[in-house]
TIZAKE-536881 format. One line per 3 residues: number of its first residue (from 1); for each residue z, x, y of N, C-alpha, C. Coordinates in steps of 0.001 Angstrom, whole numbers, plus 500000, padded with zeros to 6 digits. Each point is the difference from the previous one (the first is absolute). Layout:
# residues N
NUM = Z X Y Z X Y Z X Y; ...;
***
This chain:
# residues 305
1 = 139367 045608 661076 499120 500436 501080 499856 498873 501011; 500149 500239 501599 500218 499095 500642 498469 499536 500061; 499864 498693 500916 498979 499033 500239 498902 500310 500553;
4 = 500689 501114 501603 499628 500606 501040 498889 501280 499044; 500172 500736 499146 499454 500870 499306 498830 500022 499769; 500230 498526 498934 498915 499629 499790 498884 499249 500773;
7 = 500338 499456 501008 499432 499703 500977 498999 501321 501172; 500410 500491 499697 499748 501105 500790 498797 500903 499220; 500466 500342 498754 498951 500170 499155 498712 499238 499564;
10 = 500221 498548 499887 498968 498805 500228 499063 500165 500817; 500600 500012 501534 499419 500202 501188 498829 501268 499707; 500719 501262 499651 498963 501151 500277 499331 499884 498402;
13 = 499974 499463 499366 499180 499874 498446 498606 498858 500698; 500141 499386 500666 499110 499047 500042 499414 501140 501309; 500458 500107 500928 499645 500499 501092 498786 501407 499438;
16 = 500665 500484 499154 499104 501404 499790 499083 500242 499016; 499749 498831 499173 499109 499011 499010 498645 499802 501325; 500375 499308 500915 498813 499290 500600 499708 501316 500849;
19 = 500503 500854 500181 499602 501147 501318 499268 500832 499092; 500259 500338 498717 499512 500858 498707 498403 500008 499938; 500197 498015 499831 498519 499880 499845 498772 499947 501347;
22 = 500792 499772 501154 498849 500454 501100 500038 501516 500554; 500796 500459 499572 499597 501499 500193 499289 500849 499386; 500125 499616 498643 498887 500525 499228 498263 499468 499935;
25 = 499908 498748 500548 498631 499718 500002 500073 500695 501362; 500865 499896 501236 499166 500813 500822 499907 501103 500125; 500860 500549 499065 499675 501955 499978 497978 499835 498416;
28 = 500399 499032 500179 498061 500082 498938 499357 499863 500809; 500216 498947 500914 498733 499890 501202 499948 500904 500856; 501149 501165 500502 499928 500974 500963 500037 501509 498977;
31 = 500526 499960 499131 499909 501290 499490 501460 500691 500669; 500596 499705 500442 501301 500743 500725 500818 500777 499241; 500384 500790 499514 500734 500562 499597 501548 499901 500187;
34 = 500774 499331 501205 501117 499572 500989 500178 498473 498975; 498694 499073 500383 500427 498764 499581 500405 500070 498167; 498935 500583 499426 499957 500357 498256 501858 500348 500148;
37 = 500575 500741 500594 501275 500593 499869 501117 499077 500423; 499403 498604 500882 500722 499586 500120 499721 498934 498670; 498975 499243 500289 499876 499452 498592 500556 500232 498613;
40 = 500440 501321 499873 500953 500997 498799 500951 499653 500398; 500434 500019 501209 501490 499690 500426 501055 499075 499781; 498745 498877 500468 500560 498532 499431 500335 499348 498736;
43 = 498827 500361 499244 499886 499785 498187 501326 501013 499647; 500238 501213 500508 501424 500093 499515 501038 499567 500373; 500400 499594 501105 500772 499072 500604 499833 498609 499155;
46 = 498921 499407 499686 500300 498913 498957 500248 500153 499003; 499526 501007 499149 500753 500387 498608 501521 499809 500319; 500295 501022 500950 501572 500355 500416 500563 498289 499847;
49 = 499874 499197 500793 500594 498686 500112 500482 499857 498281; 498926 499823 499410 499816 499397 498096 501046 501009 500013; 500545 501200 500041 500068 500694 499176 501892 499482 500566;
52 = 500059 499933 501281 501365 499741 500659 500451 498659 499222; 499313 499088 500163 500286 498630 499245 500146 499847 498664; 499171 500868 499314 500636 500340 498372 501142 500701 500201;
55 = 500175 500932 500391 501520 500737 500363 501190 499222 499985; 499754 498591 500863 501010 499515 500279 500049 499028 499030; 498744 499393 499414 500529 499276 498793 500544 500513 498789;
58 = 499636 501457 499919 500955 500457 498636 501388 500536 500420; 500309 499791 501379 501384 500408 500292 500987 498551 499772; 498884 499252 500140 501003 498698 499590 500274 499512 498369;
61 = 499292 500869 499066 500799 499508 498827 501172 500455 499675; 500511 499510 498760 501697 499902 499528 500170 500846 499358; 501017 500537 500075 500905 501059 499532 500038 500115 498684;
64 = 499852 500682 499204 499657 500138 498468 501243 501007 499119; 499715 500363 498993 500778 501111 499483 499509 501308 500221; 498696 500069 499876 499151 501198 501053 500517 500384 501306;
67 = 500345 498971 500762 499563 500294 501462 501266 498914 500261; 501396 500647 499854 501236 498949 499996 500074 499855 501763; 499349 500369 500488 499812 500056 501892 499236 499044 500393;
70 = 498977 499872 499484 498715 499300 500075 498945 500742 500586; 498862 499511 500627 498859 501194 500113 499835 499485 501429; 501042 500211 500928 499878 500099 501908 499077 500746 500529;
73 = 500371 501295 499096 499374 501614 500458 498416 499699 499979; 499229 499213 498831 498751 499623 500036 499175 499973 501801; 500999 499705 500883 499822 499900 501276 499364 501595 500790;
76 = 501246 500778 499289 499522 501154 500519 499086 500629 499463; 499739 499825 498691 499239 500955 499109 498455 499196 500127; 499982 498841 500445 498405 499978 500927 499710 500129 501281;
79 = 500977 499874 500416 499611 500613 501589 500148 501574 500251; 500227 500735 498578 499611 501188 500399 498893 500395 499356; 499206 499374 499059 498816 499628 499630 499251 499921 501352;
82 = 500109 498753 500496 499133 499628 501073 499656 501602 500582; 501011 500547 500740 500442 501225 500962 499095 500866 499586; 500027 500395 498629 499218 500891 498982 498158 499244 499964;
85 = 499899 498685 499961 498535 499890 500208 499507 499682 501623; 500972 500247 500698 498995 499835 501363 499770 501598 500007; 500595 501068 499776 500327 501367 499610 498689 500494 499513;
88 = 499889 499247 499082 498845 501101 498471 498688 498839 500639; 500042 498713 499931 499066 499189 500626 499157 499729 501327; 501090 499726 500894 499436 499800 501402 499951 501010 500813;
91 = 500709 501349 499576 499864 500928 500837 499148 500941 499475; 500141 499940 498573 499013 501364 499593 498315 499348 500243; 499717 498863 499520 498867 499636 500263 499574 500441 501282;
94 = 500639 499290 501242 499640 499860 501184 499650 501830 500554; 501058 500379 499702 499949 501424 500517 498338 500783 499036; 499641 499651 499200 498879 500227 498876 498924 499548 500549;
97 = 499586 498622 500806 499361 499275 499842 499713 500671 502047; 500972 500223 500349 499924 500977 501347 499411 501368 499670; 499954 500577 499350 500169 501716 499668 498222 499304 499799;
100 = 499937 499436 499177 498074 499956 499773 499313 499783 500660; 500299 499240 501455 499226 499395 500964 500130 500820 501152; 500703 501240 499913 500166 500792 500497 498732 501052 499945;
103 = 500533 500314 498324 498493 500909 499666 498543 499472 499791; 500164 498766 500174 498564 499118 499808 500270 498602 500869; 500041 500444 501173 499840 499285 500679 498923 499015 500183;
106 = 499992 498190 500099 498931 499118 499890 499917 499158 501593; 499155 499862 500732 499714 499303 500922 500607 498364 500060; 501106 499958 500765 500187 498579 499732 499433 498992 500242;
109 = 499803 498368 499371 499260 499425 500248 500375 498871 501198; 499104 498893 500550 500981 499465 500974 501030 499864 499822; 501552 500752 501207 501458 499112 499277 500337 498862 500019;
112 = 499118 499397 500937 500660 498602 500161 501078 499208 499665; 498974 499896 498581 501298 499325 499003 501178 500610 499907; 500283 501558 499794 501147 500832 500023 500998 499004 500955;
115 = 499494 500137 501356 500741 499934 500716 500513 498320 499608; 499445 499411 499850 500371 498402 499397 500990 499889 499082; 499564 500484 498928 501128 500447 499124 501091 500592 500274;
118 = 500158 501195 501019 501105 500235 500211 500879 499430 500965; 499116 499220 500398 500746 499161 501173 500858 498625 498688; 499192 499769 499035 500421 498899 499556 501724 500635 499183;
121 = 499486 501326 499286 500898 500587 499422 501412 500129 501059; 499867 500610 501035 501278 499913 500652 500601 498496 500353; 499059 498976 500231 500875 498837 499854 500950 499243 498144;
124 = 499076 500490 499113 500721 499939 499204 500671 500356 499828; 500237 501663 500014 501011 501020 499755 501376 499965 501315; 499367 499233 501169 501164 499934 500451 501157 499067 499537;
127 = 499050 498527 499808 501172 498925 499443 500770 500663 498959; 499447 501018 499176 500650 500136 498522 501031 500856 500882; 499710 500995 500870 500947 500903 500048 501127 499364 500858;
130 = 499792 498637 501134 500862 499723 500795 501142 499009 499051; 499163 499343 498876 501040 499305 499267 501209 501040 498888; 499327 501139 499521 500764 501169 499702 500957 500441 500987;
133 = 499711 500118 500860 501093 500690 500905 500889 498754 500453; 500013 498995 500422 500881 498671 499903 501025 500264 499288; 499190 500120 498853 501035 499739 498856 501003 501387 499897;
136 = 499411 501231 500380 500331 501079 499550 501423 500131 501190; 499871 499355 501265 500773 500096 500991 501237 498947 499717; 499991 499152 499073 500924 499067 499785 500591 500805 499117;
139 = 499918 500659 499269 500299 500966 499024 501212 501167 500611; 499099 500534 500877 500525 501344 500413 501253 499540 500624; 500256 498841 501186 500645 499678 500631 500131 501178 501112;
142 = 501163 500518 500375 500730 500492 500957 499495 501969 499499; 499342 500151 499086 499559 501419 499888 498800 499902 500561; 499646 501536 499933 498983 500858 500744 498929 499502 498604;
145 = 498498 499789 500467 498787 499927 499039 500385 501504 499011; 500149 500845 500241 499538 500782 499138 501557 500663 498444; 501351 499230 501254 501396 499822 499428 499814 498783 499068;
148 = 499284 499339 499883 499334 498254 499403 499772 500916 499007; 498831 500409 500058 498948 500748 498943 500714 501038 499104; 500985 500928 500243 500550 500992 499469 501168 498902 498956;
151 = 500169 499147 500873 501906 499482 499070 499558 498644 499445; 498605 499831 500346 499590 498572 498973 499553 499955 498661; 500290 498834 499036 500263 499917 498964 499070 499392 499484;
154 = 499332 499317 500656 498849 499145 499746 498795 500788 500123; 498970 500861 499264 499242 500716 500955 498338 499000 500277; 500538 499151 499234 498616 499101 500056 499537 499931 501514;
157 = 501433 499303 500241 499676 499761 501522 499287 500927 500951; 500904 501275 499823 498927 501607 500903 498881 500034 499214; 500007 500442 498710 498500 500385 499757 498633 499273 500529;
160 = 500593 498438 500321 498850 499346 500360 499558 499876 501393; 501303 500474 501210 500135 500318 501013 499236 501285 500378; 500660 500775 498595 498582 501533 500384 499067 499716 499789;
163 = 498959 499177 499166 498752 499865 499239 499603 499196 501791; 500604 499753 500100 499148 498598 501557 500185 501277 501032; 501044 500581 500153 499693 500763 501392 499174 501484 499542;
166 = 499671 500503 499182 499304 500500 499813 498576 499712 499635; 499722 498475 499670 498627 499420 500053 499517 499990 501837; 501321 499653 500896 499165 499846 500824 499510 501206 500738;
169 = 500992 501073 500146 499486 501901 500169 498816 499917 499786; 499470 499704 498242 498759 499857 499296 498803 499978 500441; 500679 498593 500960 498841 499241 500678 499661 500231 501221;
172 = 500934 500563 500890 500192 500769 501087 498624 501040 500128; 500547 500681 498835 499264 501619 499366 498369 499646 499405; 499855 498778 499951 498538 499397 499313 499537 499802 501508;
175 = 500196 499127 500556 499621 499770 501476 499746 501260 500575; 500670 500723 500353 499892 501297 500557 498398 500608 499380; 500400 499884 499219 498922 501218 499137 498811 499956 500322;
178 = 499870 498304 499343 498565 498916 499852 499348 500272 502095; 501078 499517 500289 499543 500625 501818 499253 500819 500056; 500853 501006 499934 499406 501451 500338 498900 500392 499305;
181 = 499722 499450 499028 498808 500313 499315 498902 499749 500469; 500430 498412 500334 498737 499030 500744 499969 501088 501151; 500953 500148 501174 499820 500601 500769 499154 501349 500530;
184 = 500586 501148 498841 499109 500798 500069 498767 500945 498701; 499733 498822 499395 499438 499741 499084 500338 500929 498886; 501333 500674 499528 500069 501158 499720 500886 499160 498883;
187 = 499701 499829 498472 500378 499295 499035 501478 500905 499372; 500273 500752 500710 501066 500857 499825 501061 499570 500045; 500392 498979 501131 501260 499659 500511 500323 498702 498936;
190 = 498555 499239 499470 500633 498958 498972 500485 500746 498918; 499336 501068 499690 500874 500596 498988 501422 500503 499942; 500173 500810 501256 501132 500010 500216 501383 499385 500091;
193 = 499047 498706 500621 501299 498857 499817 500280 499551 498969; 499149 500145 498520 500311 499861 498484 500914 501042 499814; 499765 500925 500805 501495 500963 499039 501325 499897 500826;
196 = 499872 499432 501468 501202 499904 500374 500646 499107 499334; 499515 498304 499571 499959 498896 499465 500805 500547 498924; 499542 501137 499143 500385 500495 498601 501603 500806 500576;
199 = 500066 500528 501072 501195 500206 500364 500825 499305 500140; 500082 499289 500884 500607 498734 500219 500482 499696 498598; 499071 499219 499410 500688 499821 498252 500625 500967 499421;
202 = 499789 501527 500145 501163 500768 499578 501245 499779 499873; 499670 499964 501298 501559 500279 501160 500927 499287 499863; 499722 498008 499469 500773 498984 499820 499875 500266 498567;
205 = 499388 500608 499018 500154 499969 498769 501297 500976 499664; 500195 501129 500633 500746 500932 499903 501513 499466 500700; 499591 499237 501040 501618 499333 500515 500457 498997 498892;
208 = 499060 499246 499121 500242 499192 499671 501103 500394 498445; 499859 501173 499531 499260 500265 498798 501840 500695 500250; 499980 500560 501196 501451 500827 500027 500735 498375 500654;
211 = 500112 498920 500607 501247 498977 499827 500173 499289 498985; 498833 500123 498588 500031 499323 498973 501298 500583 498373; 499728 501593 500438 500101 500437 499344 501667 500350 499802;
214 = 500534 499712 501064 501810 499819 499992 500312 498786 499020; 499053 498659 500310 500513 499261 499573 499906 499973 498529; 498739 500343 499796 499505 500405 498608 501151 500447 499297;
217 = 500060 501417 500273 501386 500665 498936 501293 499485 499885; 500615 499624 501465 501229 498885 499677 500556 500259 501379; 499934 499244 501033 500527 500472 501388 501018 498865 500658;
220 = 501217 500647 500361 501039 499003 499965 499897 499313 501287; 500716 498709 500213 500151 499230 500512 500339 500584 501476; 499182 499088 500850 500420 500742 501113 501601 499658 500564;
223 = 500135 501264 500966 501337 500600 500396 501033 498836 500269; 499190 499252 500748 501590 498788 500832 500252 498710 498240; 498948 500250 499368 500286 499446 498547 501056 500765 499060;
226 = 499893 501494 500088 500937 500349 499159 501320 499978 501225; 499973 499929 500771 501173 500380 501199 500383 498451 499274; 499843 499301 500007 500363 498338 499697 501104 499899 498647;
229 = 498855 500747 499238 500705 499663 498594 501384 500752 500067; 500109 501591 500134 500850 500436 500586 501729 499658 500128; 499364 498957 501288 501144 499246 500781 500660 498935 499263;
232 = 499017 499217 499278 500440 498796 499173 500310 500433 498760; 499434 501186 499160 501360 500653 499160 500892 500401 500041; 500146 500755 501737 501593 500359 500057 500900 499154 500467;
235 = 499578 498367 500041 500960 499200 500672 500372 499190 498939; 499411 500646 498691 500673 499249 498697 501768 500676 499519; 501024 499327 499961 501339 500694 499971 499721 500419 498935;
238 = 499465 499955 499067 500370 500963 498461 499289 501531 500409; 499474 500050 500795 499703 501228 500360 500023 501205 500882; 500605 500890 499446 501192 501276 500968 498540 501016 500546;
241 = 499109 500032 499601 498692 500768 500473 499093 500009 499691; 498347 499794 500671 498869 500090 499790 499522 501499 499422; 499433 500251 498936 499797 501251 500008 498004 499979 500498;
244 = 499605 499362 499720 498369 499945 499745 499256 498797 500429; 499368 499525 500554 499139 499007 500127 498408 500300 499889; 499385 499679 498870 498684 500258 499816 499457 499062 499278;
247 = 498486 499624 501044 499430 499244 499590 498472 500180 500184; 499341 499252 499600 498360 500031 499358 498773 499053 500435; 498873 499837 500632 499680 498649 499748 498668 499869 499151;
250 = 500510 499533 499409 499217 499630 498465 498771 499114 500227; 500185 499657 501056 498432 498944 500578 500783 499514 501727; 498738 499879 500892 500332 499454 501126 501389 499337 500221;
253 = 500161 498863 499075 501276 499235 500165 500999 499828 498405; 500277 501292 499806 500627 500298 498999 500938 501350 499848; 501255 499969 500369 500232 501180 499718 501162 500382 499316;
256 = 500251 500902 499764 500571 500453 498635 501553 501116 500626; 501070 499266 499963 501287 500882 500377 500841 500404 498830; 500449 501669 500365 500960 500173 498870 500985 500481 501085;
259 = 501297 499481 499519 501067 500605 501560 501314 500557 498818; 500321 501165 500393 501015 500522 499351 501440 499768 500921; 500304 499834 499309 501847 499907 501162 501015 500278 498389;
262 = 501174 500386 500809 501410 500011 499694 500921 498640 500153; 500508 499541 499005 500671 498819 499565 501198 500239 500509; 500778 499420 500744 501372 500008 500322 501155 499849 498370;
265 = 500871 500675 499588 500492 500231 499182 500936 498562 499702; 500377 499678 498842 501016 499074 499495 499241 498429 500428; 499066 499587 499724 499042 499065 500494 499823 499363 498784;
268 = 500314 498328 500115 499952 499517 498398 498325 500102 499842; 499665 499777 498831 498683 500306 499676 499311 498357 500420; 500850 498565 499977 499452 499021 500246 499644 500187 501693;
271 = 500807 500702 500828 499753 499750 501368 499011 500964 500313; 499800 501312 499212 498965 500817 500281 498912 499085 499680; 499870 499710 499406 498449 498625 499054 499856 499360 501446;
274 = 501159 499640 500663 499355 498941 500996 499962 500997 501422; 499951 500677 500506 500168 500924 500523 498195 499888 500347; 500068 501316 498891 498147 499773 499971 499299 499155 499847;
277 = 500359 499207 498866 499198 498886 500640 499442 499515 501152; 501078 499527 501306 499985 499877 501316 499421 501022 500656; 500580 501322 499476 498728 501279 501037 498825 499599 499562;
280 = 499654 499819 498998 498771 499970 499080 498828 498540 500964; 500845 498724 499621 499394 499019 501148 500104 500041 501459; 500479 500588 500643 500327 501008 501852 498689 500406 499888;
283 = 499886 501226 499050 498459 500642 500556 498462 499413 499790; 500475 499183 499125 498560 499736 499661 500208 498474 500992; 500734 499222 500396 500483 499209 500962 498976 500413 501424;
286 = 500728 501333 500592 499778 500874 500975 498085 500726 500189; 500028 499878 498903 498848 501036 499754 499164 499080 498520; 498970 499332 500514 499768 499038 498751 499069 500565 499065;
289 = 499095 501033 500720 499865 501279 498951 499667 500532 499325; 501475 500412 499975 500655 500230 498704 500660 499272 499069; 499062 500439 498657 500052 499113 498725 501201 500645 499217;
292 = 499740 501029 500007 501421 500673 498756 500597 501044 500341; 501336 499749 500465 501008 501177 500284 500733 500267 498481; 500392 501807 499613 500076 500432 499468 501719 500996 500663;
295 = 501022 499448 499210 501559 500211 500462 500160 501820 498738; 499908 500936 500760 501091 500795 498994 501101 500744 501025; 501113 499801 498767 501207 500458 500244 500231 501782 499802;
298 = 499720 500258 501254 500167 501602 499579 501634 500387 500958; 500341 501077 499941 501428 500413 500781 498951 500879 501207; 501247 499559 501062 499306 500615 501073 499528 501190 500597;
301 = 498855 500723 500619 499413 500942 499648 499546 500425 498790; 499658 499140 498867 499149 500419 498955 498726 500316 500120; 499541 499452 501120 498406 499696 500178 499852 500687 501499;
304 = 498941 500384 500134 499694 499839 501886 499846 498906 500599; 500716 500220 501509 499859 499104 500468 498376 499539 500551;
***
């Protein structure tokens, strides 16, 4: 797991720790229903961090007789955790905690502080989110944000990119509310903005929950990666045709090739040995990866292409 990752996660773990705890004393001193939701918001957003950073430390242990791959996937299978508790957590609350203040509406108390807090919250939440996206743009390179997000492998990096730009909507939607309330004294609109708040968290829980979940089950390497391997198997001479190239990624920077081809006929068996070999160090050369390519010899058209 790269450096940048974890860095990024650091950033919004500390960031949404300290916003957690002044939003909730000032949704006690105002009674808000908006701030309480955002205050929910954050405390799951910090769970989320713990939960990303354990992820990535059990993706880094060693390969066993259990788990002859090692446990990469650990990556995905908490960040679709996370996806699943901003889901059941930050949205069902918020949208709950809206629906009541709706039907029992309470007079808010000075916002003042609201507004303090949320002023403080968007400066936190911005650093977290501007150092996320830094990183997320060094990443993507030369693709589209949302071509990044669909063909990336890392999802640490997005999930924490969604958790920040959807904190700041959040906060957007808290401001708004807390206003209008003050404005026309009508405690309705803070409520309201608790259930948009609870939308919002849907909405990135449900995006999140469907880019996690490719990687989860086993989603191959993206396209100009297998186009690669491809090329550098068919420029090995022991081989008269590619039938198959399929591959896996078993964790962010791990992935898993099995390539079928056709052996050129009358080939001593010592020069085939070195043959692959050399394809074998080419790709993972080319593509660093990939940890274990997997050679079968099938006749051509055995398999789909």
């Amino acid at each position: 797991m790269s450096a940048a990752s974890k860095k990024v996660i650091y950033a919004a773990l500390v960031g949404n720790a300290l916003i957690a705890v002044t939003k909730f004393v000032a949704s006690t001193m105002t009674g808000s229903s908006a701030m309480l939701s955002e205050g929910i918001h954050s405390l799951v957003d910090t769970g989320n961090q713990v939960l990303l950073l354990l992820g990535i430390k059990r993706s880094q242990r060693p390969p066993g007789p259990r788990f002859p791959f090692g446990h990469g996937k650990e990556v995905y299978f908490w960040s679709f955790v996370v996806a699943i508790l901003i889901f059941a957590v930050g949205a069902g609350i918020s949208i709950y905690e809206g629906i009541k203040h709706l039907l029992h509406p309470a007079v808010l108390k000075d916002p003042t502080i609201n507004y303090i807090v949320l002023g403080l919250a968007m400066v936190f939440e911005g650093i977290a989110w501007s150092i996320a996206l830094i990183e997320f743009r060094k990443v993507k390179g030369e693709m589209g944000y949302f071509e990044a997000v669909s063909r990336g492998k890392d999802p640490t990096m997005f999930v924490v990119l969604f958790e920040d730009s959807a904190a700041m909507l959040g906060l957007v939607a808290a401001f708004v509310g807390i206003l209008l309330s003050q404005l026309t004294g009508l405690p309705q609109f803070d409520a309201a903005a608790s259930i948009v708040i609870g939308l919002i968290l849907g909405g990135t829980a449900v995006w999140l929950a469907v880019e996690t979940q490719g990687l989860l089950i086993g989603e191959s390497a993206n396209r100009d990666v297998v186009a690669g391997i491809r090329r550098i198997a068919g420029e090995c001479e022991c081989v008269q045709h590619i039938n198959e190239v399929l591959t896996m990624h078993m964790g962010p920077e791990f992935i898993l090739v099995n390539i079928s081809m056709d052996f050129r006929s009358a080939m001593a068996v010592g020069q085939l040995e070195r043959e692959i070999a050399a394809m074998d160090g080419a790709i993972k050369a080319a593509f660093p990866e990939v940890r274990r390519v997997f050679i079968e010899a099938e006749a051509a058209g055995s398999t789909l292409v």
